[in-house]
C-alpha angles and dihedrals in degrees: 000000000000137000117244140193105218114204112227130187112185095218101035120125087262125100100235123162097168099207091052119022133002103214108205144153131261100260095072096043098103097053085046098053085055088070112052112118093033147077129282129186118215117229117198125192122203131198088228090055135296120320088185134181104004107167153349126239134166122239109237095180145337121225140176105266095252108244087011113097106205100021129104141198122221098195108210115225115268105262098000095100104110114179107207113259080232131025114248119213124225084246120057113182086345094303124115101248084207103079093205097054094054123118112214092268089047099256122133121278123242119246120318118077092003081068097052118117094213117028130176115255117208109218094249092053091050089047094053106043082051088058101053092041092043116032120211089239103049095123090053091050095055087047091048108042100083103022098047078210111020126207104275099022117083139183087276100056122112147177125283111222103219122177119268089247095047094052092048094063097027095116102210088053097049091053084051090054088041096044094054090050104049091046090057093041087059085031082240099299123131110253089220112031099030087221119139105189132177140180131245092269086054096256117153115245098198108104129208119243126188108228090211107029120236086248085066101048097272123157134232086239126136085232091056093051135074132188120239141164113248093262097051087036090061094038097056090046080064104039103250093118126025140148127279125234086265092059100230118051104088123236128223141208096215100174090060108030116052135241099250093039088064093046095053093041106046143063117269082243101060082213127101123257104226134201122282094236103063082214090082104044114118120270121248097226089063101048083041087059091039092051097046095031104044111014123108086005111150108272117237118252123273146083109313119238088248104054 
């Protein structure tokens, strides 16, 4: 096995969906099949200037794209896609983060490798790109930003350093990464009602939902995410509400949820507000399963959020 950094480029001619497949061609198969089993970081370039490193993933298989000769699938293990909490630039301090694009003084190097859609990554390199994308306290970050000291969590308290591996499938650290993502991508506004609502400390109240839970092979993905206030947020988990094959207009169990429930509740509209960067909007796979999957499923006993 062998780590690997995987170039992706939202509007090329490949079928990527990074939280799902890696769609390449067969000169790079070889380096690819080295790394089933392990853990690859995307790299994304942008006209406007690097996005840079953006996420981790680990490479489940890799298959022949089926009626493309000379094409291949690595298939991304189901739940492992992590986006970085924050995006890491080629360059770190002035230093390649990428120890084999580094020029002696530590510049990056011209053409050649740098240009490569699939390069090698040393551990130490991973470790460190996740580092900087995803720091160690995260979790204490997100508890902190809004109660300088939060109940539970005193002067004393530090952080725990845990392994790079163990933090990437540590799953409350992983809703901590994916919540914070998904609250700036709706600029913490819920996506039904509009509504961005905030405490008296400042805390946001929007919460982050996954559309397809993680149980189900859902992904930590933006575009598997979607803000909602606590209500709504309750309400879709348990199919009242979901996302129509447009993906915009919302959908409503009306037999179960009354008129002037959903009045109160949703947008004028009726339609979802989506994110500005079209890059985070939710995939229509996932509100497809949720739709089919969830909605209109029997609710679990129990008083309702709007008695």
């Amino acid at each position: 096995m062998g780590k690997l950094v995987l170039l992706h480029k939202a509007d090329s001619i490949y079928d990527d969906e990074p939280d799902v497949v890696y769609d390449f061609p067969k000169a790079y198969l070889k380096a690819t099949q080295t790394a089933v089993g392990d853990w690859i970081v995307y790299y994304e370039p942008v006209k406007a200037g690097p996005r840079g490193y953006f996420a981790v993933a680990k490479i489940a298989r890799v298959i022949p794209k089926p009626g493309v000769e000379g094409r291949y699938l690595a298939l991304i293990e189901p739940g492992s896609f992590l986006p970085f909490d924050r995006s890491v630039p080629r360059l770190h301090k002035g230093q390649a983060v990428e120890s084999a694009l580094a020029a002696p003084d530590g510049s990056l190097k011209q053409g050649g490798l740098v240009q490569r859609a699939v390069r090698r990554l040393p551990d130490a390199d991973f470790a460190r790109i996740v580092n900087l994308g995803l720091p160690q306290d995260l979790e204490r970050i997100e508890a902190t930003a809004y109660d300088p000291i939060p109940a539970g969590m005193d002067d004393q308290a530090t952080t725990f350093d845990r392994p790079v591996l163990e933090r990437l499938t540590r799953r409350p650290y992983r809703n901590v990464a994916f919540r914070r993502q998904v609250r700036v991508a709706y600029d913490y506004r819920c996506t039904m009602s509009g509504l961005r609502l905030r405490n008296g400390g400042g805390r946001p109240e929007v919460q982050a939902a996954h559309i397809r839970p993680v149980e189900s092979s859902g992904s930590d993905s933006v575009r598997n995410g979607l803000a909602l206030s606590g209500t709504l947020h309750w309400m879709f988990d348990r199919g009242l509400v979901s996302v129509a094959d447009d993906c915009e207009t919302v959908l409503v169990s009306r037999n179960k949820v009354p008129s002037d429930v959903i009045d109160r509740l949703l947008h004028p509209s009726g339609r979802l507000l989506k994110p500005a960067d079209h890059r985070h909007h939710p995939h229509p796979e996932n509100l497809r399963w949720h739709r089919e999957q969830v909605f209109g499923q029997v609710v679990e006993e129990g008083p309702l959020p709007w008695g």
